[in-house]
ZADO-1210 file (C-alpha; in nm, 4 decimals, padded with zeros to 6 digits):
<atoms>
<atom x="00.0000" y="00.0000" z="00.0000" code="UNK" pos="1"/>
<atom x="00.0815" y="00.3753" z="-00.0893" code="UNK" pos="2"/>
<atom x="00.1245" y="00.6241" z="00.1638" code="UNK" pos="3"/>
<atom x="00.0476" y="01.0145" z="00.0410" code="UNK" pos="4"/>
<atom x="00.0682" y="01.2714" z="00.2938" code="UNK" pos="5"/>
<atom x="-00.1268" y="01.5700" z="00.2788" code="UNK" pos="6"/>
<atom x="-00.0757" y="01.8948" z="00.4854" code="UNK" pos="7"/>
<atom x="-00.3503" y="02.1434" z="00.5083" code="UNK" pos="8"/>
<atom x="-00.4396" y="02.4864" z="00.7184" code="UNK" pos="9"/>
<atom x="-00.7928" y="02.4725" z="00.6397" code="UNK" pos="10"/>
<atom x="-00.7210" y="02.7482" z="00.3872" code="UNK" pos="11"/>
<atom x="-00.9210" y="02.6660" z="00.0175" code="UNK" pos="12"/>
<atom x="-00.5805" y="02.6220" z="-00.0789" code="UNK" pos="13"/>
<atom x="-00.4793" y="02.3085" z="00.1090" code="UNK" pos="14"/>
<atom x="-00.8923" y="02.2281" z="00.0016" code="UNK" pos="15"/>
<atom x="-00.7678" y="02.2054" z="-00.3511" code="UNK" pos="16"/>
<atom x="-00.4355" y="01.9964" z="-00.2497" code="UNK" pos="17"/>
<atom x="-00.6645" y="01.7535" z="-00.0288" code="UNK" pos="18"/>
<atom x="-00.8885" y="01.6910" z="-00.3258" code="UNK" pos="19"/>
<atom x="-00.6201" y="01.6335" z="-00.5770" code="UNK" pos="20"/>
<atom x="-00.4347" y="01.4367" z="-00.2764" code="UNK" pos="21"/>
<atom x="-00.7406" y="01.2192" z="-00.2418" code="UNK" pos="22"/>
<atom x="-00.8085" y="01.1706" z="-00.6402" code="UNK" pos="23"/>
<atom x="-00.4258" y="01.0342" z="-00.7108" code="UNK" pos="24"/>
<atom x="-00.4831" y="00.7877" z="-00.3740" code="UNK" pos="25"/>
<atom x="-00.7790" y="00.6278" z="-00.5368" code="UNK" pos="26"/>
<atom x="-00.5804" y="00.6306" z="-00.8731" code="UNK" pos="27"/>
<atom x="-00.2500" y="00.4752" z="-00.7623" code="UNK" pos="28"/>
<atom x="-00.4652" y="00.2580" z="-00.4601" code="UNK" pos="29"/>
<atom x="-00.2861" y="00.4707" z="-00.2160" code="UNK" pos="30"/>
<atom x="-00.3829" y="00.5416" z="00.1631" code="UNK" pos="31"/>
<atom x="-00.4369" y="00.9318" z="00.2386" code="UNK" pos="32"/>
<atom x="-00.1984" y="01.0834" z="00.5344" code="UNK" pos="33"/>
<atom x="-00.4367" y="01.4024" z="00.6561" code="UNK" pos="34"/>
<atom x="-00.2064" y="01.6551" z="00.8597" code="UNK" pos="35"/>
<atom x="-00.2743" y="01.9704" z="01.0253" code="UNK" pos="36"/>
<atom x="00.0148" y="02.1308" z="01.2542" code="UNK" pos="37"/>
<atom x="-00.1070" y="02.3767" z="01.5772" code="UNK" pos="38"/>
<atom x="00.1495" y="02.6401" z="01.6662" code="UNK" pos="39"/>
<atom x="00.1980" y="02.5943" z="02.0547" code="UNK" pos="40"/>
<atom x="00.3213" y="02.8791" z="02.1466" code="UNK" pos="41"/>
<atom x="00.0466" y="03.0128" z="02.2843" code="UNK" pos="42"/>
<atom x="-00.1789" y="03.0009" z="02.6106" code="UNK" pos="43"/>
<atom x="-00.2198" y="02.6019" z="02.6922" code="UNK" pos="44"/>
<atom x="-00.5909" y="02.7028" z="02.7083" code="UNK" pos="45"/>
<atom x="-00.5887" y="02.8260" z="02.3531" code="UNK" pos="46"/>
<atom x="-00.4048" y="02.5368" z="02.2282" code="UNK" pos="47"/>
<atom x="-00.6174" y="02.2719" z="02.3248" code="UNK" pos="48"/>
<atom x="-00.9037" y="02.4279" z="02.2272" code="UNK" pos="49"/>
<atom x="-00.7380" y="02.4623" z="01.8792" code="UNK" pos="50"/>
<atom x="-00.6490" y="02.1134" z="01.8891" code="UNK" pos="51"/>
<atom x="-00.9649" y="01.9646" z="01.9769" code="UNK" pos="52"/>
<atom x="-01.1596" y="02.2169" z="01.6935" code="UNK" pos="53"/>
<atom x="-00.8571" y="02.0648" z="01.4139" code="UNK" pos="54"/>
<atom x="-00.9374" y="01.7193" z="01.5448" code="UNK" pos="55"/>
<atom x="-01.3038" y="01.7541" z="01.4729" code="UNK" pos="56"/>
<atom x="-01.2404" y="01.9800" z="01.1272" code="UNK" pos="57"/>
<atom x="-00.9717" y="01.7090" z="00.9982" code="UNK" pos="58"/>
<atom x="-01.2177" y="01.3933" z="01.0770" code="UNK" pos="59"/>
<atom x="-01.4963" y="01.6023" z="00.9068" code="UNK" pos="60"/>
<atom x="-01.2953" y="01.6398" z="00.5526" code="UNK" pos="61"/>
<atom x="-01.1745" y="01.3019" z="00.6148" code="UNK" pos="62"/>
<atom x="-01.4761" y="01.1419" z="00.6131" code="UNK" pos="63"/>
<atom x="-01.6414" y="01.3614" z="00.3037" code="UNK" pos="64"/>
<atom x="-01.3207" y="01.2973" z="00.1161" code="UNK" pos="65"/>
<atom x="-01.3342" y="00.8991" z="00.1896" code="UNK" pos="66"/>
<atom x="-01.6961" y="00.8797" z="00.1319" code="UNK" pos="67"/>
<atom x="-01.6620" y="01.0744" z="-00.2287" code="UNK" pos="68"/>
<atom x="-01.3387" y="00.8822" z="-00.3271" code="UNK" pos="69"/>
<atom x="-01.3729" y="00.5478" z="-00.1507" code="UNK" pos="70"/>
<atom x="-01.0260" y="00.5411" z="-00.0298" code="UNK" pos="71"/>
<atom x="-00.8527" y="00.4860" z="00.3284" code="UNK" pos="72"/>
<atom x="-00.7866" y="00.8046" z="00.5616" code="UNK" pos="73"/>
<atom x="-00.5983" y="00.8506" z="00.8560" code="UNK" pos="74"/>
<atom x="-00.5777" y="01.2361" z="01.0210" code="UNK" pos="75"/>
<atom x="-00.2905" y="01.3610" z="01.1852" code="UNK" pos="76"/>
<atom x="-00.1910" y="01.6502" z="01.4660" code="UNK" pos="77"/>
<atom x="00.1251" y="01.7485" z="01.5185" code="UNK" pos="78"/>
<atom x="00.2064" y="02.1041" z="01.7001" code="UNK" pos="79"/>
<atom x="00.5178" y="02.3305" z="01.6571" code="UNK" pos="80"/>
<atom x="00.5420" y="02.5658" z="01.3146" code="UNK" pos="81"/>
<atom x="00.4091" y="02.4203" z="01.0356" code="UNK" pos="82"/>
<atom x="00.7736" y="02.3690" z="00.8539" code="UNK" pos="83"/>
<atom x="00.8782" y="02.1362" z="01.1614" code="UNK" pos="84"/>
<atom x="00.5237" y="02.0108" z="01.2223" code="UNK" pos="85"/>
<atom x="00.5346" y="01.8636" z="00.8529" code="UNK" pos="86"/>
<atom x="00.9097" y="01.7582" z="00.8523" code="UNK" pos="87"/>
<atom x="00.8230" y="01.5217" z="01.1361" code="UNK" pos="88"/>
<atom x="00.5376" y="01.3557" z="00.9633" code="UNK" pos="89"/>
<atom x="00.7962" y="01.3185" z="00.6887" code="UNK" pos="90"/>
<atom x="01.0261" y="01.1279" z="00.9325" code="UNK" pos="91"/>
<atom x="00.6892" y="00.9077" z="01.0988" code="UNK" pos="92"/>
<atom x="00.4666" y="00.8477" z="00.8214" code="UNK" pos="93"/>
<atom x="00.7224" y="00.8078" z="00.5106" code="UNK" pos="94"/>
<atom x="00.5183" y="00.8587" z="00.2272" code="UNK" pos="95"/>
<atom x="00.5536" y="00.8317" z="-00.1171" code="UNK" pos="96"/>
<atom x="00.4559" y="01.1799" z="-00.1509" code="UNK" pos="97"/>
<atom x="00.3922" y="01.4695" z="00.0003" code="UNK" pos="98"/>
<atom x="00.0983" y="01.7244" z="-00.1347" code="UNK" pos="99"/>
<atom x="00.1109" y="02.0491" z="-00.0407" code="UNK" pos="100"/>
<atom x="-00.0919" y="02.3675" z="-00.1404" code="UNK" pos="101"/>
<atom x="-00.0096" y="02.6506" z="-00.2994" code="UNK" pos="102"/>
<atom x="00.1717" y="02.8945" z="-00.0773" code="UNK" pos="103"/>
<atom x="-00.0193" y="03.2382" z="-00.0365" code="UNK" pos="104"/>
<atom x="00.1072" y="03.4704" z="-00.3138" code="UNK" pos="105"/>
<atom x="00.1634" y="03.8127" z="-00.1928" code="UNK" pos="106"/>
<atom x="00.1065" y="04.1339" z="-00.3898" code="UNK" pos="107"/>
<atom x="00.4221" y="04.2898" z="-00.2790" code="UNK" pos="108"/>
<atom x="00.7726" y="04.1672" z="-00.2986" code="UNK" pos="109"/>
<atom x="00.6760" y="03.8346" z="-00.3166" code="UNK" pos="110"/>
<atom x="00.8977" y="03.5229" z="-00.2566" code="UNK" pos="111"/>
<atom x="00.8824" y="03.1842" z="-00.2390" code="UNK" pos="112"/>
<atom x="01.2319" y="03.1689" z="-00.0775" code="UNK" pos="113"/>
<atom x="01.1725" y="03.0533" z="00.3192" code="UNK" pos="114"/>
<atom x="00.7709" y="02.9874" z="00.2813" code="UNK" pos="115"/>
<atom x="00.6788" y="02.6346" z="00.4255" code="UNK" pos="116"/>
<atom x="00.6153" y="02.4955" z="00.0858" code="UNK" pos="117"/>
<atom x="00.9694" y="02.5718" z="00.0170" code="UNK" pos="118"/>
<atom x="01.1769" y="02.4569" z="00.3282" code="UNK" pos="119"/>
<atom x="00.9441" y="02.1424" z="00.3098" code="UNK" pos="120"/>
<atom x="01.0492" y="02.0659" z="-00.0569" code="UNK" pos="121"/>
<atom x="01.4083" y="02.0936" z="00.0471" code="UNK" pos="122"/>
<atom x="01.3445" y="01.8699" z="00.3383" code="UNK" pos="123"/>
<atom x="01.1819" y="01.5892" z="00.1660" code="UNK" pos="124"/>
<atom x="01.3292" y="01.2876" z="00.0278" code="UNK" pos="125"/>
<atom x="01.0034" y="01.2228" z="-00.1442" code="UNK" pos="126"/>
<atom x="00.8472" y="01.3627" z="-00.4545" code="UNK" pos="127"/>
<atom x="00.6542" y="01.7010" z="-00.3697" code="UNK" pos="128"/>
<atom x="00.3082" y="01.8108" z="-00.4992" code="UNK" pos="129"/>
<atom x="00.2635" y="02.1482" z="-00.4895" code="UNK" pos="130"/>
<atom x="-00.1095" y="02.1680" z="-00.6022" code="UNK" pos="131"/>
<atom x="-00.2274" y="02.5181" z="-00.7765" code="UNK" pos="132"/>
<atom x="-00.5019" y="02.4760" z="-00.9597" code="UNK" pos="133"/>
<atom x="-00.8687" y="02.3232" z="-00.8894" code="UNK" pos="134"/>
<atom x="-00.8683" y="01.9472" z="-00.9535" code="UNK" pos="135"/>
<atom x="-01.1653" y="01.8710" z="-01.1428" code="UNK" pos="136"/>
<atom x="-01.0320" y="01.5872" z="-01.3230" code="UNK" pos="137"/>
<atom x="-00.7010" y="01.3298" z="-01.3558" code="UNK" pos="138"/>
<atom x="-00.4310" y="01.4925" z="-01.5365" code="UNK" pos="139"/>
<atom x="-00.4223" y="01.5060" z="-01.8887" code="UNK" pos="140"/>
<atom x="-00.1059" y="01.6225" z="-01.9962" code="UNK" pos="141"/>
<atom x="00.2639" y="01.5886" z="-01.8173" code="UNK" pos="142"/>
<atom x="00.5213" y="01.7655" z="-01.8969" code="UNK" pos="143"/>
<atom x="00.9005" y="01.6892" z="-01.7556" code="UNK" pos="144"/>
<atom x="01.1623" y="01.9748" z="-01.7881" code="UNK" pos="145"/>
<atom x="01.4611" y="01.7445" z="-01.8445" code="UNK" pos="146"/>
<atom x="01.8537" y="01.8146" z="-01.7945" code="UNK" pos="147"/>
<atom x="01.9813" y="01.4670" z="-01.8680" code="UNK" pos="148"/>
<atom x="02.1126" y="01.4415" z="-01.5383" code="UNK" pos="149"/>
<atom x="02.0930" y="01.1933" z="-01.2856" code="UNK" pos="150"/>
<atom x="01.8261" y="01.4353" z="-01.0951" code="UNK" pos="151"/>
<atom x="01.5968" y="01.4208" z="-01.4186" code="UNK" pos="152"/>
<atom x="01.6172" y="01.0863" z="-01.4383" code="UNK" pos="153"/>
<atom x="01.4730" y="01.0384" z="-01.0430" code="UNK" pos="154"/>
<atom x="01.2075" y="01.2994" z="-01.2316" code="UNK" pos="155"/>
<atom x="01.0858" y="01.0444" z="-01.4708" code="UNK" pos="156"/>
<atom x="01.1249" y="00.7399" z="-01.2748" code="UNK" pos="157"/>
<atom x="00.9011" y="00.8896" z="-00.9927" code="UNK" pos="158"/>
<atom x="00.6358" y="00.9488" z="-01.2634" code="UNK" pos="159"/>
<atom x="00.6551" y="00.6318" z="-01.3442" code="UNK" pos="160"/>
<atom x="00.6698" y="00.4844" z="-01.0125" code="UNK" pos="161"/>
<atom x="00.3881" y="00.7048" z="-00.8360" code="UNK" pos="162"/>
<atom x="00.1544" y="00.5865" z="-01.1739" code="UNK" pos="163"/>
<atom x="00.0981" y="00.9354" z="-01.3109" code="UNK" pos="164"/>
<atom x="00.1585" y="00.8688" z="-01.6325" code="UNK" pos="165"/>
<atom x="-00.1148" y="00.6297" z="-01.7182" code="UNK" pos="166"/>
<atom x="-00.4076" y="00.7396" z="-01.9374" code="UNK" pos="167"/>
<atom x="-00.2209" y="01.1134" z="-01.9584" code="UNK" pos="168"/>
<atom x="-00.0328" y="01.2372" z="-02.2483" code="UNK" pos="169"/>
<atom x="00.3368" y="01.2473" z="-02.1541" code="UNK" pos="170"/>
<atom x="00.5861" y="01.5053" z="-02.2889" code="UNK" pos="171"/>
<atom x="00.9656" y="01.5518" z="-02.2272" code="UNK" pos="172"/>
<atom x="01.1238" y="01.9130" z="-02.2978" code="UNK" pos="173"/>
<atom x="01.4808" y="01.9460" z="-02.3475" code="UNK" pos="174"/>
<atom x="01.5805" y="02.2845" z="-02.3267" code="UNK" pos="175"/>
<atom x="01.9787" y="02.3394" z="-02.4744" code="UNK" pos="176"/>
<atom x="02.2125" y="02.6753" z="-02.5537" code="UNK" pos="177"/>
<atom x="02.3961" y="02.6799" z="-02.8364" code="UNK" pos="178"/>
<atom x="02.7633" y="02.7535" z="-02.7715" code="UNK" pos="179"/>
<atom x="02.8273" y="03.0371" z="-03.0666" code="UNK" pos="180"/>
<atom x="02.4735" y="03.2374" z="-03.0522" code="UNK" pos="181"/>
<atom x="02.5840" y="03.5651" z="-02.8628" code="UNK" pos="182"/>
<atom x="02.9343" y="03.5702" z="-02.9683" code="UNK" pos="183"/>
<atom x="03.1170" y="03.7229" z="-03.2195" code="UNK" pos="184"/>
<atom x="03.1798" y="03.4664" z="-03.4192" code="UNK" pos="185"/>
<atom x="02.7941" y="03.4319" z="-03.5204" code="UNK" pos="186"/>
<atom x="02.8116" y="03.8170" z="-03.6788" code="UNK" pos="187"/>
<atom x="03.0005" y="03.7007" z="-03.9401" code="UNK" pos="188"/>
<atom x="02.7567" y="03.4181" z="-04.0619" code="UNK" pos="189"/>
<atom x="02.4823" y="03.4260" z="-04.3063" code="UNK" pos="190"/>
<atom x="02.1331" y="03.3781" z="-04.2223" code="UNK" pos="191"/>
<atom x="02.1716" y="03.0580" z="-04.3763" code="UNK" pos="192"/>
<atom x="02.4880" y="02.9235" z="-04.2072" code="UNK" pos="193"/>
<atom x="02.2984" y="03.0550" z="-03.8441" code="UNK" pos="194"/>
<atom x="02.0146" y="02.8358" z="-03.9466" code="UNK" pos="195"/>
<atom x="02.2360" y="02.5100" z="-04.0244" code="UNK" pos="196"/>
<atom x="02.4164" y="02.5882" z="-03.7206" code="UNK" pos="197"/>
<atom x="02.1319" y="02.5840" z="-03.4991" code="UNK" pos="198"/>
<atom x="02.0057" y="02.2940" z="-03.7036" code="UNK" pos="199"/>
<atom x="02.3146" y="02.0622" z="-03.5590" code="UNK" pos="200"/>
<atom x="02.2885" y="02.1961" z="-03.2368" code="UNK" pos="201"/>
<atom x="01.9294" y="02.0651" z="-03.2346" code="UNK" pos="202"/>
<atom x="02.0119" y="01.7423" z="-03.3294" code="UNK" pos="203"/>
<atom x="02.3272" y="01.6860" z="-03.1509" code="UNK" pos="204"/>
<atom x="02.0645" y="01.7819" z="-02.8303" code="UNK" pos="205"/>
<atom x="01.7759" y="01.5395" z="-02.9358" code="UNK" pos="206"/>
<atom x="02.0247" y="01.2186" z="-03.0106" code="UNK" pos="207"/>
<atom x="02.1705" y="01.3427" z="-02.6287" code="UNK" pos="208"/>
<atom x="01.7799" y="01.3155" z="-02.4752" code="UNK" pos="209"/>
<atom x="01.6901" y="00.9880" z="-02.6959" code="UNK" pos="210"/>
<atom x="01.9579" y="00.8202" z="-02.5183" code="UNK" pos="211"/>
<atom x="01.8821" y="00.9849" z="-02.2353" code="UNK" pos="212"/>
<atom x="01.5162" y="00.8301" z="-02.2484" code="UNK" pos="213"/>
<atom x="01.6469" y="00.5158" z="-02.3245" code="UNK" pos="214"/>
<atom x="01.8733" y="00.4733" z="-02.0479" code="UNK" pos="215"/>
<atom x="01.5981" y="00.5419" z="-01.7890" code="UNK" pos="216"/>
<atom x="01.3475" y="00.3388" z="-02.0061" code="UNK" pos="217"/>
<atom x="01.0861" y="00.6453" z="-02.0621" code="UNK" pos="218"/>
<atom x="00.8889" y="00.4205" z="-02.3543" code="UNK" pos="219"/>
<atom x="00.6324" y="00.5916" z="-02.5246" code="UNK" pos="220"/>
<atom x="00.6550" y="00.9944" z="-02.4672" code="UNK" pos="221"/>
<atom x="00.6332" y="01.3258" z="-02.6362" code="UNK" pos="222"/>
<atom x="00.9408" y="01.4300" z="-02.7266" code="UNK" pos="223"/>
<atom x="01.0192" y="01.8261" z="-02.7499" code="UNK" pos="224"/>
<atom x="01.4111" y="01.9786" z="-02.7647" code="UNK" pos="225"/>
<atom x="01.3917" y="02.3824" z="-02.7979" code="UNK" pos="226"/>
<atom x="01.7081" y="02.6022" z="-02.7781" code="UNK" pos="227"/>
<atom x="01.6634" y="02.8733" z="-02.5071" code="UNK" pos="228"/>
<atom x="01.6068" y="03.2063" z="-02.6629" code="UNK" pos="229"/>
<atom x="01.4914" y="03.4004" z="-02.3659" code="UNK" pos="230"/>
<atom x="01.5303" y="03.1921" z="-01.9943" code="UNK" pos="231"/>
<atom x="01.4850" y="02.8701" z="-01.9281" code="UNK" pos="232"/>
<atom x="01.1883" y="02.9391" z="-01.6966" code="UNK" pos="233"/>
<atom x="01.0403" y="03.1301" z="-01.9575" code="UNK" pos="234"/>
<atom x="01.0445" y="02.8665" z="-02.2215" code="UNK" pos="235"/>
<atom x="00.9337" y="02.5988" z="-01.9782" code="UNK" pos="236"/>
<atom x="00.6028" y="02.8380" z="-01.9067" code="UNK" pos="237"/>
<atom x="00.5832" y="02.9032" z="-02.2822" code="UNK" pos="238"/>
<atom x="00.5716" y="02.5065" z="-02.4100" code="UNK" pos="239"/>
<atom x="00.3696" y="02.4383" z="-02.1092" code="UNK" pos="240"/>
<atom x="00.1048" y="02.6829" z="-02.2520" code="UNK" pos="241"/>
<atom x="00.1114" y="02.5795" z="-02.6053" code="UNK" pos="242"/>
<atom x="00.0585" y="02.1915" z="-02.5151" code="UNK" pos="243"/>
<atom x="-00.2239" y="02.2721" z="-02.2314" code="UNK" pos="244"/>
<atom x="-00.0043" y="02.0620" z="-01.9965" code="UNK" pos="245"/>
<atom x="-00.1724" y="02.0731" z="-01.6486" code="UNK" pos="246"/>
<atom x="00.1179" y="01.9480" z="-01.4653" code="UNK" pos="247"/>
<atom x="00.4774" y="02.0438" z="-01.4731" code="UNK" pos="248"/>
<atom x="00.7228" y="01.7693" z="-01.3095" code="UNK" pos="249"/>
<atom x="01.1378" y="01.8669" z="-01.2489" code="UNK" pos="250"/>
<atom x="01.3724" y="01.7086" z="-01.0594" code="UNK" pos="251"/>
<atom x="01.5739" y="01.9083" z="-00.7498" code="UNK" pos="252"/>
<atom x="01.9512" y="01.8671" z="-00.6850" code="UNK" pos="253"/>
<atom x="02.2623" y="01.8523" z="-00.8528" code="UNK" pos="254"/>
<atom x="02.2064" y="01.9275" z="-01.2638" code="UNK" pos="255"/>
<atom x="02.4587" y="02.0523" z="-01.5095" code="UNK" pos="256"/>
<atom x="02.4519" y="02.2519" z="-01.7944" code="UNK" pos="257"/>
<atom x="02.2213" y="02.5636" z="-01.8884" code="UNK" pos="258"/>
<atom x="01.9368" y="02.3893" z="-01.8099" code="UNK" pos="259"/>
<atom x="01.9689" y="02.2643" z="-01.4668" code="UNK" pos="260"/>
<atom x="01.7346" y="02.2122" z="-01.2380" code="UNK" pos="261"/>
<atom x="01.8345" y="02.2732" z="-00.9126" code="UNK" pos="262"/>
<atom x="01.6499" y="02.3673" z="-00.6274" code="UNK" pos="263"/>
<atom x="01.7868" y="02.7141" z="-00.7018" code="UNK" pos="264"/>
<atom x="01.6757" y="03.0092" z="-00.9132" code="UNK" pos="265"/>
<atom x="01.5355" y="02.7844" z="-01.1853" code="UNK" pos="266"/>
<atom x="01.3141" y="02.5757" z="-00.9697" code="UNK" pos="267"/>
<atom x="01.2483" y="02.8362" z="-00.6966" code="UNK" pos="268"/>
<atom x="01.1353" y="03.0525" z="-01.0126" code="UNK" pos="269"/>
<atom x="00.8928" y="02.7951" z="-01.1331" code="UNK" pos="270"/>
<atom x="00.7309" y="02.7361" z="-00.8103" code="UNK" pos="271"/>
<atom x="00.6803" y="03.0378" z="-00.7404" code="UNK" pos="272"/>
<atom x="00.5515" y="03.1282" z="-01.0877" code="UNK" pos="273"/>
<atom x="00.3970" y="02.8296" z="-01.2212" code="UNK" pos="274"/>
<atom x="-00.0232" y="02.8402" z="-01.1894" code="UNK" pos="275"/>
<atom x="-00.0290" y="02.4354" z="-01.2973" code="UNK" pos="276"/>
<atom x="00.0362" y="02.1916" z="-01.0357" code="UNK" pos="277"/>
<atom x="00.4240" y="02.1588" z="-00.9587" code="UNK" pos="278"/>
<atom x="00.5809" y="01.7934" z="-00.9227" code="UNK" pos="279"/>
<atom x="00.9070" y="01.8597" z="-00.7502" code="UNK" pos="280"/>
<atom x="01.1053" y="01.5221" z="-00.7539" code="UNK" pos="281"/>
<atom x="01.4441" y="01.4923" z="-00.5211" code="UNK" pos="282"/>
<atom x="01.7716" y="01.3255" z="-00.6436" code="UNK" pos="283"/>
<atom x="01.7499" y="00.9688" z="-00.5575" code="UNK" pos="284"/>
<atom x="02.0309" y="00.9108" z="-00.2934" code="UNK" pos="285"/>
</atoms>
């Protein structure tokens, strides 16, 4: 049996994450980890009665979300911050994945850098959900943002493994640089000599991700290798768009190349960006 763990606040936010939580447990025959964390630094009077009123709120959901999905529940109460409160549950319950809701976009100097969603992502060993939009139905269309490193490849083996790809379509973007556009060696070439150049480039970057696809045993997926002509968090939002993909999946750790997608700028960006659901998969150790 599956294990996914599911954090919520109460906020419509972790709603929407609870939902989706509940829809890929029936999918993948999973059992549903509910989780709510009280802050207890407070009066003791205050946090009980908190407690006992989460109790009562989290066996509520459970059983409307067991009764609509038919799947098992088991609600959770842990107190400290919510970061801590969630890493623990990470360390009891060892899921296979962890669902979390959107964190609460600010109008202002926003950043994702330090939120709970973000300190829990770098925390967990397991694949993170970060769930932004309203699930109304399976997914339909995956996309993977692929490096060809060994943290991509955990990417697309946790698809595999967690069953998401079945009955979706499946799509792998490559996203490359080529060496000579920018320098001064590409003034002196034709249009026609850029555009064989860049032709190469392509190709020598699609044979690199069919063996890449190989090696990790991908079978049957979209294939899509684009050269970056703006940022790479740019062109991942822009071929998300164009194929209607409703969830974006990258891997977090050590990458290389342009492209790489660390837990850094290029993933932070994306999280905090991104307005389709977020699959943020760890190196496997």
């Amino acid at each position: 049996m599956r294990r996914i763990l599911a954090a919520t606040d109460f906020s419509h936010r972790a709603d929407l994450a609870l939902e989706r939580a509940a829809m890929l447990a029936r999918a993948i025959d999973a059992s549903l980890e509910m989780l709510h964390v009280v802050d207890p630094d407070r009066p003791k009077r205050l946090v009980a009665a908190e407690a006992d009123l989460s109790l009562d709120l989290l066996e509520e959901q459970g059983k409307l979300l067991r009764d609509r999905h038919g799947i098992d529940i088991n609600t959770h109460l842990y107190d400290g911050d919510a970061f801590q409160g969630i890493a623990r549950a990470l360390d009891d319950l060892q899921p296979d994945l962890l669902v979390l809701g959107a964190y609460r976009r600010r109008l202002l100097q926003d950043t994702f850098l330090g939120t709970t969603a973000e300190r829990s992502i770098r925390r967990s060993r397991k694949p993170v959900l970060m769930v932004n939009t309203e699930p109304r139905e399976p997914y339909v269309h995956i996309l993977a943002a692929v490096d060809l490193s060994a943290c991509a490849a955990s990417a697309l083996r946790a698809i595999k493994a967690l069953e998401l790809d079945h009955n979706t379509m499946f799509s792998v973007a490559h996203f490359f640089e080529a060496p000579a556009f920018g320098s001064i060696a590409l003034n002196s070439m034709s249009k026609a000599e850029i555009k064989s150049y860049l032709a190469e480039e392509t190709a020598l970057a699609a044979n690199g991700l069919d063996k890449f696809l190989q090696s990790v045993k991908a079978g049957r997926v979209q294939r899509i290798v684009q050269h970056i002509n703006t940022t790479i968090v740019t062109e991942i939002e822009n071929i998300s768009r164009e194929l209607g993909a409703d969830l974006l999946v990258i891997g977090a750790g050590a990458g290389s190349g342009p492209a790489r997608m660390l837990l850094g700028s290029t993933a932070l960006n994306i999280l905090a960006t991104s307005r389709r659901d977020v699959l943020v998969v760890p190196q496997a150790k």
